[in-house]
C-alpha positions in Angstrom: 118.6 131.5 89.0 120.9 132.6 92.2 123.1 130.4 93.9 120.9 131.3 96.9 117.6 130.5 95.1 119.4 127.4 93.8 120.4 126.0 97.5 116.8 127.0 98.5 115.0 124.7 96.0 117.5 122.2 96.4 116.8 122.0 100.2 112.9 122.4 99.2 112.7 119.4 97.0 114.6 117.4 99.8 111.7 118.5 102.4 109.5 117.3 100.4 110.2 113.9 99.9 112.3 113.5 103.6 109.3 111.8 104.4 108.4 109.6 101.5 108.4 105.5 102.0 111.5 104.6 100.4 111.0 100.9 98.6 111.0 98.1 101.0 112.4 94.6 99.9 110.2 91.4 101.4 112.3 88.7 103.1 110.6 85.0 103.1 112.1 82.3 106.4 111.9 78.7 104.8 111.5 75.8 107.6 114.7 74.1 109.5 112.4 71.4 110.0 109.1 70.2 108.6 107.2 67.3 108.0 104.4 64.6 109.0 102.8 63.0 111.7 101.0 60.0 111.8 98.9 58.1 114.2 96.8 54.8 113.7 95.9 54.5 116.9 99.0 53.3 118.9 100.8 56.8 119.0 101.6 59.4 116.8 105.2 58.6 114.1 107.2 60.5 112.0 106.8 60.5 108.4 109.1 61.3 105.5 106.9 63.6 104.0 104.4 66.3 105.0 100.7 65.7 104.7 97.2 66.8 106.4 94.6 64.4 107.1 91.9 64.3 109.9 90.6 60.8 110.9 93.6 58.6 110.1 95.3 61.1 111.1 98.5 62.8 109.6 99.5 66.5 110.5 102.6 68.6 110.2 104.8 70.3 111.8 107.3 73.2 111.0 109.6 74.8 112.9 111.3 78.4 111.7 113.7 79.8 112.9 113.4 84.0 114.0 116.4 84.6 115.7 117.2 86.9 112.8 114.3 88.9 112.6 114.0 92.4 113.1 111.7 95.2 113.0 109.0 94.1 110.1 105.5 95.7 108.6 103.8 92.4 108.1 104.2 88.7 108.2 101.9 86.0 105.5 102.4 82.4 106.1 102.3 81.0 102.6 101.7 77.3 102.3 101.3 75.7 98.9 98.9 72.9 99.3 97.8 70.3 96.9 94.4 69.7 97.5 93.7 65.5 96.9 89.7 65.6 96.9 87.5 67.4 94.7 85.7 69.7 97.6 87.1 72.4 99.1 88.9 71.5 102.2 89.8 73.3 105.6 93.2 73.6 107.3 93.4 74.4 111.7 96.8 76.5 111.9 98.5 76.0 115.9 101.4 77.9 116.9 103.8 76.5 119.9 107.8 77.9 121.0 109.3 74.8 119.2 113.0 73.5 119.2 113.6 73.6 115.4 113.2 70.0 115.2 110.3 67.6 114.7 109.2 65.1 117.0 106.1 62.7 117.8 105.6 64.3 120.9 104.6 67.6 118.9 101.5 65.7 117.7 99.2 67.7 120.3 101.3 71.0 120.5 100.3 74.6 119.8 97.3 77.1 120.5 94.5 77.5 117.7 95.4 80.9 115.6 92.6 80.4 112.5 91.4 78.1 109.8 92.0 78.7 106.5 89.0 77.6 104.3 88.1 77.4 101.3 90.4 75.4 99.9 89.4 74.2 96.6 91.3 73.2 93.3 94.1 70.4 93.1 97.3 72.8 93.6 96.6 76.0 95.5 98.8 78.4 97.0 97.1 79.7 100.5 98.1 82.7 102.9 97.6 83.7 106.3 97.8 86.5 108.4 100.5 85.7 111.3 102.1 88.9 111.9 101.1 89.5 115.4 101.9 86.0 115.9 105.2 87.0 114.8 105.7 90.0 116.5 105.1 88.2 120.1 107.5 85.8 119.8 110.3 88.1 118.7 109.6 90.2 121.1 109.2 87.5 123.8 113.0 86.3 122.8 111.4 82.9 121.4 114.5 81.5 118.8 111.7 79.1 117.2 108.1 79.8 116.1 106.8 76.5 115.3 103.4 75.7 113.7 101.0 72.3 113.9 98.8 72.5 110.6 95.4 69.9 110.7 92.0 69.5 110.1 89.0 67.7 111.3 87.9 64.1 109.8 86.4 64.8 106.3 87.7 68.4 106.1 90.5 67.8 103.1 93.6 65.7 102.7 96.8 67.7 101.8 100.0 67.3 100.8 102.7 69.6 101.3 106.5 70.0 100.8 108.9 69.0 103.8 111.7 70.3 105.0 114.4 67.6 106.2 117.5 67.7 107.2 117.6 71.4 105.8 116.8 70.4 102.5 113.5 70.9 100.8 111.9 67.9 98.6 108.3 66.9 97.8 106.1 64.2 97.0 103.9 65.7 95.2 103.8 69.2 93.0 103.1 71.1 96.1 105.9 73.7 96.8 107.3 75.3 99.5 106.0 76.8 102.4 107.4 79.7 104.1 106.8 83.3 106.1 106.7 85.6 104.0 108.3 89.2 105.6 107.4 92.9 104.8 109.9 94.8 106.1 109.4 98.3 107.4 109.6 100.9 104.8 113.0 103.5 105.4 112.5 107.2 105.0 113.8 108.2 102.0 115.3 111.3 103.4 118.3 109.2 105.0 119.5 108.8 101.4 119.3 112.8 101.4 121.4 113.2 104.4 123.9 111.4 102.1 123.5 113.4 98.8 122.5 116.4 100.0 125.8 117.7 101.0 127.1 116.8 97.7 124.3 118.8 96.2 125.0 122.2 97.9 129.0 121.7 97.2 128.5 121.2 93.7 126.1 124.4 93.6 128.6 126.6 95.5 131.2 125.0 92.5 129.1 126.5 89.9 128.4 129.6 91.6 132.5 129.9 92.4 133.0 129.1 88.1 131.1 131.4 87.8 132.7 134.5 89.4 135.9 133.6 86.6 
């Protein structure tokens, strides 16, 4: 095979994949903040834990923070839930421009974005969609997207993991929860523009060795 032939299948094989999806890492935000509210009746408290309860009524809140985030393909709220009756339960997910920190008068914050249901089992790890969610408040400049997760009176009781302080802990054996990031995928012809000059000079190399 020519040098010329060489350089032209070289530069070929590099058109060819320019385009391809080069592999994509996911990225996952835990909570600043996160745990429970309570209210009996006489206005809502802070508890020390996180939990889901309609009726008595405990909800949480969790604030995360996306001042980092940039461009992204997808975004999965993942919440690990452990499920305390034997029927499967419901969970209301609200979304409000927190301030990274949890406070009674959160208890009625947020606009409705879904309900997860079907919740069954004693330990269950749940996702859900949130990446236009996402993708308004970065783009909006918001430093916080903060969530209000609850239910209706005989819809499930939950506990979850909190978040206080900065440091994770649990109650129960439910785990974390936390967004869950697909980035967007990089052409892999960027890594070309990098070897590809190294590839034609160590062709002309051979083809110059080979004159001797």
């Amino acid at each position: 095979m020519s040098g010329f032939t060489s350089v032209m299948s070289a530069l070929a094989l590099g058109l060819a994949v320019a385009f391809m999806p080069a592999p994509a890492q996911a990225a996952e935000i835990d909570p600043t903040d996160m745990r429970g509210l309570r209210d009996l009746g006489a206005g809502p408290f802070l508890l020390d834990f996180s939990a889901v309860k309609g009726g008595t009524e405990d909800r949480t809140i969790a604030h995360f923070d996306i001042t980092g985030v940039g461009a992204f393909a997808s975004a999965r709220l993942s919440l690990s839930l452990l499920n305390l009756d034997s029927f499967d339960g419901t969970l209301d997910i609200l979304s409000f421009a927190g301030d990274g920190l949890v406070s009674a008068d959160e208890w009625d914050a947020g606009s409705y974005q879904g309900t997860i249901t079907g919740i069954g089992g004693s330990l269950t790890t749940q996702t859900f969609d949130i990446t236009s969610l996402l993708q308004t408040a970065v783009a909006d400049g918001q430093p916080w997207l903060s969530l209000n997760l609850l239910n209706a009176p005989a819809s499930g009781r939950f506990f979850l993991g909190h978040t206080i302080d900065g440091s994770f802990g649990t109650i129960s054996s439910a785990g974390r929860t936390f967004i869950d990031l697909t980035p967007v995928p990089l052409p892999a012809g960027a890594l070309l523009l990098i070897s590809g000059p190294g590839m034609l000079l160590a062709l002309r190399r051979r083809k110059a060795r080979a004159r001797h």
